[in-house]
C-alpha positions as CSV (number, residue, x, y, z in Angstrom):
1,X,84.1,98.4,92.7
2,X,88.4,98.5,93.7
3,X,90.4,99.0,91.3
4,X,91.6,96.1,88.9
5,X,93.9,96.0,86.3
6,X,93.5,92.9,84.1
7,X,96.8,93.1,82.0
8,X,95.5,92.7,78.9
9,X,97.1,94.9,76.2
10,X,95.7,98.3,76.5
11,X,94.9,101.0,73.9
12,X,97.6,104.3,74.4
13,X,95.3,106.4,73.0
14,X,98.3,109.6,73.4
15,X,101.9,109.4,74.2
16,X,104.1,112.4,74.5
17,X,107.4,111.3,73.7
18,X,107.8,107.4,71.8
19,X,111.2,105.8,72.5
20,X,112.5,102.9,71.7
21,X,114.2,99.9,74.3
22,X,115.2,96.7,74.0
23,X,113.6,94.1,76.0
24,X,114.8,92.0,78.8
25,X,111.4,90.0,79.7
26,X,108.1,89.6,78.3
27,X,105.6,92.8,78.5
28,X,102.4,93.7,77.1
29,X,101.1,96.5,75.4
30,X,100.5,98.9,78.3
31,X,103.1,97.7,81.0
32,X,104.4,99.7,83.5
33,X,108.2,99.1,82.5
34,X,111.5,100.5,84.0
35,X,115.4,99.9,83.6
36,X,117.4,97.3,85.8
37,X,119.6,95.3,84.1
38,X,117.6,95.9,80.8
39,X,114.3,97.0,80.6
40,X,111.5,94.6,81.9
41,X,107.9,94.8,83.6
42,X,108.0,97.8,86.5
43,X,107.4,96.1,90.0
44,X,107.0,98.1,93.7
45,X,108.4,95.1,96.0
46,X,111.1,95.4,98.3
47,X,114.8,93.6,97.5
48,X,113.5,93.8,93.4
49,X,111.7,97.4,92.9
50,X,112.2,98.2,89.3
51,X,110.6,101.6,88.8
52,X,108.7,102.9,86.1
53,X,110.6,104.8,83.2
54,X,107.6,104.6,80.8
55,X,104.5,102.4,79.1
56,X,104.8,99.4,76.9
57,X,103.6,100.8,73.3
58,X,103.7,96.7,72.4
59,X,104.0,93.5,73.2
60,X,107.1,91.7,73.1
61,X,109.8,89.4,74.4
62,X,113.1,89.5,75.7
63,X,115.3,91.0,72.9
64,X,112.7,92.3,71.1
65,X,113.0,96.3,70.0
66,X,109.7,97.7,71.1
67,X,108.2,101.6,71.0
68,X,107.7,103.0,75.0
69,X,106.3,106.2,75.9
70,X,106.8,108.7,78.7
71,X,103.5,110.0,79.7
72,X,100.7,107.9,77.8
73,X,97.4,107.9,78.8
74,X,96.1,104.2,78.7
75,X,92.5,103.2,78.0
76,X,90.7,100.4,76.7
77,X,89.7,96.9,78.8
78,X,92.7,96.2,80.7
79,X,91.6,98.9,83.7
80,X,87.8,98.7,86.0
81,X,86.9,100.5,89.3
82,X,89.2,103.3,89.2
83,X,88.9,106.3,91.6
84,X,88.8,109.4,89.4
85,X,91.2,111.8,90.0
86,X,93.1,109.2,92.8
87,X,96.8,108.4,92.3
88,X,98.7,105.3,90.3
89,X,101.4,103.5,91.5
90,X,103.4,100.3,90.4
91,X,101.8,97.4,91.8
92,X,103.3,95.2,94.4
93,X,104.0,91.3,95.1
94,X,104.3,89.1,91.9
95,X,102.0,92.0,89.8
96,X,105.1,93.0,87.7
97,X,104.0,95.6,85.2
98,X,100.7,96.1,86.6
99,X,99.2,99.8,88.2
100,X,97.3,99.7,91.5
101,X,95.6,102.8,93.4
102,X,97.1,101.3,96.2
103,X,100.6,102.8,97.5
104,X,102.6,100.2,98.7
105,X,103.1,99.8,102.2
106,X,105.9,97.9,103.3
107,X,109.2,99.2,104.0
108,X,111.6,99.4,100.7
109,X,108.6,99.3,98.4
110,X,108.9,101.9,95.2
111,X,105.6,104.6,96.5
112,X,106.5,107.0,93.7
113,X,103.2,108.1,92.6
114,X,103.1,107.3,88.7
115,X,100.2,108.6,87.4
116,X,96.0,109.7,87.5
117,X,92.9,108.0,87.1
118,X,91.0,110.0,84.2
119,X,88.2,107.8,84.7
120,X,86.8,104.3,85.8
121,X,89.1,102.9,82.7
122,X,91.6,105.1,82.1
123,X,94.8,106.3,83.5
124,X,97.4,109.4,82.3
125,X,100.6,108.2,83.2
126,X,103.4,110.4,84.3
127,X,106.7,109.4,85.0
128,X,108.9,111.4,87.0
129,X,112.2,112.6,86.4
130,X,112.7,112.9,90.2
131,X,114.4,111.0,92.7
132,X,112.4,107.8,93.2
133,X,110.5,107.2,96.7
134,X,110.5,104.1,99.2
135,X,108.1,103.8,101.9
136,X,110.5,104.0,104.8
């Protein structure tokens, strides 16, 4: 089975360190969620990369005051098929917010490496402090 993630609102069963952002689009619990021009929905495509910062702790909308995390693990529903132990990324294309075990492939997409697959369902997510990658 690939790897899908449905986008429902996930469970964070842990996160390391809760902040709080104000929103600048609609994300559910459990979106990958980054900083450009306020914080919104992460996305890997070319020309609009917005890379991830943290996780969606809940759902909100744009000016809402929501808790993030940096470095949740995410279980629940919203994730199937996953590799164990194979990388995350930010998914591609009109997926904003989304995680694929797919690194993006064209050139200018973000191909920073986000996160593990603990299992089938579930994901530890671990944003880095790093300089950010593009597939060249």
């Amino acid at each position: 089975m690939a790897f899908a993630d449905g986008q429902t609102p996930a469970i964070i069963a842990e996160g390391l360190t809760p902040f709080k952002v104000t929103l600048a689009g609609t994300v559910a619990k459990g979106d990958a969620i980054g900083y450009s021009t306020g914080w919104k929905r992460s996305l890997g495509t070319a020309g609009s990369v917005v890379q991830l910062r943290g996780v969606a702790g809940e759902s909100g909308v744009s000016g809402d005051v929501i808790t993030a995390f940096f470095g949740p693990t995410i279980v629940g529903d919203r994730f199937s098929g996953a590799t164990i132990g194979g990388a995350v990324y930010v998914a591609e294309g009109a997926d904003n917010g989304k995680f694929t075990q797919t690194v993006p492939s064209t050139q200018n997409d973000a191909t920073t490496q986000v996160g593990v697959a603990l299992s089938a369902t579930e994901l530890l997510i671990t944003p880095n402090a790093e300089a950010d990658s593009v597939h060249a």
